[in-house]
C-alpha positions as CSV (number, residue, x, y, z in Angstrom):
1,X,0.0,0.0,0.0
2,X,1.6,3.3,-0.9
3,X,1.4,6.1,1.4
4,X,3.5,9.6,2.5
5,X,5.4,9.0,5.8
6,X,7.5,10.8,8.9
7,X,9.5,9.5,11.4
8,X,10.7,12.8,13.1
9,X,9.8,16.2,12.8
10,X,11.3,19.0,10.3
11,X,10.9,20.5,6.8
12,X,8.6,18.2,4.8
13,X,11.3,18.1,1.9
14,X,13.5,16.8,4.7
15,X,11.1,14.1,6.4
16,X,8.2,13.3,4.6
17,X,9.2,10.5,2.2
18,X,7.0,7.8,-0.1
19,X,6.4,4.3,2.1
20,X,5.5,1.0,0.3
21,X,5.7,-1.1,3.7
22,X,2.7,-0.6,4.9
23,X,0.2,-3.8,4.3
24,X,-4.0,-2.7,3.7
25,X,-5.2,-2.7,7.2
26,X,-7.9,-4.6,8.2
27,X,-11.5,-3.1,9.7
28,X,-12.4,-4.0,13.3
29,X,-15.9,-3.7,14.9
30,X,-17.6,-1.2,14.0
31,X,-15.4,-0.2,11.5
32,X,-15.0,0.1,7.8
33,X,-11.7,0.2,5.2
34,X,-11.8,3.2,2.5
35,X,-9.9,3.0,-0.6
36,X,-9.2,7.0,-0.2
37,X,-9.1,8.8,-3.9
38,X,-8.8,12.3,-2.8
39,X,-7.4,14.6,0.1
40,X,-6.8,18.2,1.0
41,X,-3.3,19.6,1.7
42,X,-3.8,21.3,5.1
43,X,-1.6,24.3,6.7
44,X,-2.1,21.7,10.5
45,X,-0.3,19.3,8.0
46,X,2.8,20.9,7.8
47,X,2.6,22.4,11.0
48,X,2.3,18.7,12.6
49,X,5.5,17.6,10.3
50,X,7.6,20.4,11.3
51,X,7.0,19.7,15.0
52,X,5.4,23.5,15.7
53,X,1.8,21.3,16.2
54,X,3.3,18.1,17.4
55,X,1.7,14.4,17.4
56,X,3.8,11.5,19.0
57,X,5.4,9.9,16.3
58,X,5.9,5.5,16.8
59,X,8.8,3.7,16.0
60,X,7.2,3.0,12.8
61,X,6.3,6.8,11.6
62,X,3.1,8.6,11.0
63,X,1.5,9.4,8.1
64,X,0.0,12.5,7.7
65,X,-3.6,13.4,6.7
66,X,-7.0,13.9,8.4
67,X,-9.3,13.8,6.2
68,X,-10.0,12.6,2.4
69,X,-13.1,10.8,-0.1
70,X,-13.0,7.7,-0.9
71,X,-14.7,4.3,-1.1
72,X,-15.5,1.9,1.0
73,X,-13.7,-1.4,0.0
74,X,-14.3,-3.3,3.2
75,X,-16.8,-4.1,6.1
76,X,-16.1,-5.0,9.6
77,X,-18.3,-6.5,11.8
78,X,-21.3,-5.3,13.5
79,X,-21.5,-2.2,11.1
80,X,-25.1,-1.4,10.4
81,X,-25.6,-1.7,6.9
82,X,-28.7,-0.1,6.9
83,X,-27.0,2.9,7.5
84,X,-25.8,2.9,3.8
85,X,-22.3,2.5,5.0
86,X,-21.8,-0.6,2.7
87,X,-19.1,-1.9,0.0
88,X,-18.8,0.5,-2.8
89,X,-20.4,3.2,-1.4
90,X,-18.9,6.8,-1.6
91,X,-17.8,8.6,1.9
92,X,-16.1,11.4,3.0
93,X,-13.8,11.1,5.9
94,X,-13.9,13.5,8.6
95,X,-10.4,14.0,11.3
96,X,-9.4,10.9,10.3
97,X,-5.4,10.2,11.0
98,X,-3.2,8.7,8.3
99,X,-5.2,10.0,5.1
100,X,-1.9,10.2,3.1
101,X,-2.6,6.5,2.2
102,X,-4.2,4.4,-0.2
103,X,-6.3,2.9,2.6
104,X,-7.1,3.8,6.1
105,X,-9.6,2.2,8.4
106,X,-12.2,3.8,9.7
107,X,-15.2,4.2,12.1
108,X,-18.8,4.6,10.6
109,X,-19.2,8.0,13.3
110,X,-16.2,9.7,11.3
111,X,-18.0,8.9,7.5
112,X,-20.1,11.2,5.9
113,X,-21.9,9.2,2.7
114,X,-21.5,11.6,-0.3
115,X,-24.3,12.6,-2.7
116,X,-23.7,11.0,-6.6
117,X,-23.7,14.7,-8.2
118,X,-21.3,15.7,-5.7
119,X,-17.6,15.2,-6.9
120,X,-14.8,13.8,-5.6
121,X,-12.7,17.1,-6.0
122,X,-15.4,19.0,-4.4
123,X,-16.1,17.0,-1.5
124,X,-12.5,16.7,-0.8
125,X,-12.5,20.7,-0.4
126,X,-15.7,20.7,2.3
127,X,-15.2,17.7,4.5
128,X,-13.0,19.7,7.2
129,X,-13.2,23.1,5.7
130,X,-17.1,23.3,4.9
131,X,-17.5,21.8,8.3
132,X,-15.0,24.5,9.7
133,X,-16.9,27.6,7.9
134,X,-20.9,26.6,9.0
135,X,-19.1,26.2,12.3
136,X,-17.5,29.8,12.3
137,X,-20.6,31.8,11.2
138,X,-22.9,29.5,13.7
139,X,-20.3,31.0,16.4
140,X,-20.6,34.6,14.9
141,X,-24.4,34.3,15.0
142,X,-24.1,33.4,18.5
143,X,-22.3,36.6,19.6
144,X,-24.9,38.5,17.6
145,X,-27.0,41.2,20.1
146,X,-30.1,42.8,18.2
147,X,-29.2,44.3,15.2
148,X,-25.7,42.7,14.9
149,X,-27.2,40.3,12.1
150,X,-27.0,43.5,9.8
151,X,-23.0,43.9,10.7
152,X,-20.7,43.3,8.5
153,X,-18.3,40.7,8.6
154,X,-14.9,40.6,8.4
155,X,-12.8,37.2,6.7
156,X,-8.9,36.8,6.5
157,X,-7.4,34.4,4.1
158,X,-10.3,34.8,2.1
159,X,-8.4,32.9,-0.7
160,X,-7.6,29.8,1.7
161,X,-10.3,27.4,1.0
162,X,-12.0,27.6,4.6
163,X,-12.2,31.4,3.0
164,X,-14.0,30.3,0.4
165,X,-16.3,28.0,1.9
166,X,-16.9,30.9,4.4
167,X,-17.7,33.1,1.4
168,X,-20.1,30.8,-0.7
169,X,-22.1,30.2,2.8
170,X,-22.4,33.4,3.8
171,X,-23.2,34.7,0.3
172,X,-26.4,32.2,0.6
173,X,-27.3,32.9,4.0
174,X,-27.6,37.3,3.0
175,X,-24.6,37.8,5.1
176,X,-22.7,41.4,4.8
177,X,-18.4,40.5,4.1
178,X,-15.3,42.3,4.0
179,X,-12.9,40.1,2.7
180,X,-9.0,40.4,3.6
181,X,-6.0,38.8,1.7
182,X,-1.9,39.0,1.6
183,X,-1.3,40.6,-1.6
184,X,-2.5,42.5,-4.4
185,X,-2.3,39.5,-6.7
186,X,-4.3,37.1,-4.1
187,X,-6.9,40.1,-4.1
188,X,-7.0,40.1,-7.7
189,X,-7.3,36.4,-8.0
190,X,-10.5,36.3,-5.5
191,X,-12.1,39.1,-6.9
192,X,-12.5,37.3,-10.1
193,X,-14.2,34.1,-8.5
194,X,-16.6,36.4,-5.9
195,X,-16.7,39.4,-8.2
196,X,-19.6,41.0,-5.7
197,X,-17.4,40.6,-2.6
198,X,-15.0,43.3,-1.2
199,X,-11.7,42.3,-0.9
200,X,-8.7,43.8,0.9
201,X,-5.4,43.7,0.5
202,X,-3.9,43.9,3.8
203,X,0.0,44.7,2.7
204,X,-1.7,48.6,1.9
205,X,-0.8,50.6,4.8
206,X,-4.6,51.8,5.0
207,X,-6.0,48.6,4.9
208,X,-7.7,48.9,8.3
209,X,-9.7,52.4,7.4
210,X,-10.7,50.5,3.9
211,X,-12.0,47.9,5.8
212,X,-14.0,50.0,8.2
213,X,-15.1,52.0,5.2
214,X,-16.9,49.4,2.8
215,X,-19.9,49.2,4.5
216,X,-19.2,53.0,6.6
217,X,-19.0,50.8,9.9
218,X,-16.3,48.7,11.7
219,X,-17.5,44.9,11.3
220,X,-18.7,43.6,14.5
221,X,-17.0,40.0,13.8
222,X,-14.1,39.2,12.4
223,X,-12.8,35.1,11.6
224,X,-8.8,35.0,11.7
225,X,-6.7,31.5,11.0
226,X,-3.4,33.6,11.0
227,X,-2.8,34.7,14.5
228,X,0.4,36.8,15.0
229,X,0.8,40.2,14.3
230,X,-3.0,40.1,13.2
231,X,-4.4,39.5,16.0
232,X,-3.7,42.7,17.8
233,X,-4.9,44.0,14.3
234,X,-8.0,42.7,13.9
235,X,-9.0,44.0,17.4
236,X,-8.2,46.9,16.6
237,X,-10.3,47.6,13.6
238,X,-13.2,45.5,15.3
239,X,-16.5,47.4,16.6
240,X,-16.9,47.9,20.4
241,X,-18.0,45.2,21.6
242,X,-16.8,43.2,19.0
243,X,-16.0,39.5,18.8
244,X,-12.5,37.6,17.0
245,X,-12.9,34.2,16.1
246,X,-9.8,32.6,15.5
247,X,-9.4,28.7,14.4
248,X,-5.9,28.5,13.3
249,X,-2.2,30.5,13.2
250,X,-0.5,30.6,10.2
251,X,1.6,32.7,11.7
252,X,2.6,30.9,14.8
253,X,4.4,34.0,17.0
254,X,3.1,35.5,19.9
255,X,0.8,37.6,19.7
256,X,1.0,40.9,21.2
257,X,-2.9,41.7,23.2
258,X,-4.0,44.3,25.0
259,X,-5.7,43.4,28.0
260,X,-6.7,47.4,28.4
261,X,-8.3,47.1,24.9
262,X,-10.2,44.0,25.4
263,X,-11.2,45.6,29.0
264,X,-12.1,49.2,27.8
265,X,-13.8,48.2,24.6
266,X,-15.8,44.8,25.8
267,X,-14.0,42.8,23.1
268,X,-13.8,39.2,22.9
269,X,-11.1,36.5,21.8
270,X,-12.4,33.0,21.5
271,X,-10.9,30.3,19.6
272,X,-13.2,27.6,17.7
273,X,-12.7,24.4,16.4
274,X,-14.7,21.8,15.2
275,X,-13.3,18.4,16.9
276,X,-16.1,17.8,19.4
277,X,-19.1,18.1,16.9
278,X,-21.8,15.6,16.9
279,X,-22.2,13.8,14.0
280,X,-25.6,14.8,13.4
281,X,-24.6,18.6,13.6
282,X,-21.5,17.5,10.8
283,X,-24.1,16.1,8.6
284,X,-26.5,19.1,8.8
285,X,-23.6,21.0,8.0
286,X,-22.9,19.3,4.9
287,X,-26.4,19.1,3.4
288,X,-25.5,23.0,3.5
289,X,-22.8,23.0,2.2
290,X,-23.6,20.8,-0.4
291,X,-26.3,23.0,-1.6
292,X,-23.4,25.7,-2.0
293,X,-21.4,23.6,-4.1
294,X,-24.1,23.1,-6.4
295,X,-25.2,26.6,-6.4
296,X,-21.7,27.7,-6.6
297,X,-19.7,25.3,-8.4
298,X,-17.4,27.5,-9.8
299,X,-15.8,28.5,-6.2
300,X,-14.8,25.1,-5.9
301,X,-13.5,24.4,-9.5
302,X,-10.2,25.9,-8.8
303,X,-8.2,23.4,-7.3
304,X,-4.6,21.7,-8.2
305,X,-4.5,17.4,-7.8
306,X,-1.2,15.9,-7.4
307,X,-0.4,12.1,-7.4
308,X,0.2,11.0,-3.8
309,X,4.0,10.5,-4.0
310,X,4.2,14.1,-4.8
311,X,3.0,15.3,-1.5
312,X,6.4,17.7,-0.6
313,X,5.6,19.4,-4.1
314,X,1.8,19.5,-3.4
315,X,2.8,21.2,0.1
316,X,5.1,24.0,-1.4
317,X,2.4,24.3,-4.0
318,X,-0.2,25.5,-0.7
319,X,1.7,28.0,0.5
320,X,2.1,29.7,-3.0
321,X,1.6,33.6,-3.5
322,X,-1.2,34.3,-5.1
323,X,-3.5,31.6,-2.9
324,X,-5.7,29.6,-6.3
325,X,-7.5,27.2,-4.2
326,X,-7.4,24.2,-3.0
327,X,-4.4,21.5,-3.2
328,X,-5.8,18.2,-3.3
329,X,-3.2,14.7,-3.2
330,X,-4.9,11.9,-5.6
331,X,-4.4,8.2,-4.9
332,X,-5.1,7.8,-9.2
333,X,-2.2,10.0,-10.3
């Protein structure tokens, strides 16, 4: 069975090398063996090579990966096949460890059965990050006082695909945005897939007063997976009484808060993730966000697939300048 694999933590061009060791591991109660075709390339990914997000690594290495689409090739015993979790059926894996594999066991609770006029390339892009973005705005609605549903928004990495999933599900909900991105090029590259959305480019030394000027008041929400610098930032051009969801750090240095700011002005820091969600709340999410996809194909046409064994390449790929969508790693390449 081919798969990517680390047995210590550094660069990934340094560590993460092709394994053919590996047999096709067998499902145990409960539990069901995918034949994965597609997965996303993650920023946690390289963060958890490098070591700066660290996972135990066995004498035997770890293989990167958490989450993918694939098929199921094999049942264990006492799954519930009227659950339409059976042989040849189509499924979405969600936090799953060791995606970067031809074949990963898994449990029925962490499967999501994929519609048949939603693709592989699609789904690969929503199974984490889809999740991740109906989780964000149901945390900005719950910070929301009356009148709050009319503020706008703010969204960094817009052109990160969480971004974009953030974009397409606000966009269908009525949702006011101000989008942010890196670089004029990144800006450029959005615009033309959300032509109706603003977008910011925060490298302009005025990028805070455009922000608070596209909709001639400072949003009252803002959703940040770069930490850092932006952080103190981002409060900053936040309303009063304003609210900074952050689910990631891109930027993984300190950042410099002030308590006095969060004191004076009532602001709020909270951090979301979307580990501990029920599997009934993950599939209501998706029958969202599968809606989106099919209303909005084209913001999740813009992807790059490379074959599995060229996972280092695929990585470098991700963190290119202008951001062009998702990375995806194919087991068929």
């Amino acid at each position: 069975m081919k798969s990517m694999i680390y047995r210590r933590h550094g660069e990934p061009s340094e560590v993460l090398v092709p394994n053919e060791s590996l047999g096709i591991p067998t499902p145990g109660p409960g539990q069901v063996l995918v034949k994965v075709h597609q997965r996303m390339v993650h920023p946690i990914d390289g963060l958890m090579i490098r070591g700066i997000v660290p996972l135990p690594i066995p004498e035997s290495g770890l293989v990167p990966g958490g989450d993918g689409v694939g098929t199921i090739a094999a049942v264990g015993s006492g799954v519930d096949l009227s659950s339409g979790f059976g042989v040849g059926k189509r499924v979405g894996l969600f936090h799953v460890h060791g995606t970067w594999a031809e074949h990963v066991t898994v449990s029925t609770e962490d499967l999501i059965l994929i519609p048949d006029d939603i693709s592989d390339e699609a789904a690969s892009q929503v199974m984490i990050n889809g999740i991740t973005a109906a989780t964000l705005l149901r945390e900005t609605a719950a910070t929301w006082s009356l009148g709050d549903e009319r503020a706008p928004i703010l969204v960094t990495a817009a052109g990160s695909s969480v971004g974009r999933n953030l974009i397409a599900l606000a966009k269908m909900r009525g949702l006011e945005l101000i989008t942010t991105v890196r670089s004029l090029p990144s800006a450029n590259v959005l615009s033309a897939v959300f032509p109706d959305v603003p977008v910011i480019d925060t490298s302009a030394s005025d990028w805070k007063d455009q922000a608070r000027a596209v909709y001639g008041s400072a949003p009252k929400v803002a959703i940040d997976p770069i930490g850092g610098a932006m952080t103190a930032d981002l409060l900053d051009v936040l309303a009063d009484r304003g609210t900074l969801l952050t689910y990631g750090g891109l930027d993984y240095s300190p950042s410099m808060v002030s308590s006095i700011a969060l004191t004076v002005r009532g602001l709020t820091l909270k951090g979301v993730n979307v580990r501990e969600l029920s599997s009934d709340q993950r599939a209501s999410d998706l029958k969202d966000i599968f809606h989106v996809i099919r209303a909005n194909a084209a913001s999740f046409a813009d992807y790059r697939v490379f074959p599995l064994p060229d996972a280092v390449k695929a990585m470098a790929s991700a963190q290119e300048t202008p951001r062009r969508g998702a990375v995806l790693l194919s087991s068929d390449g």
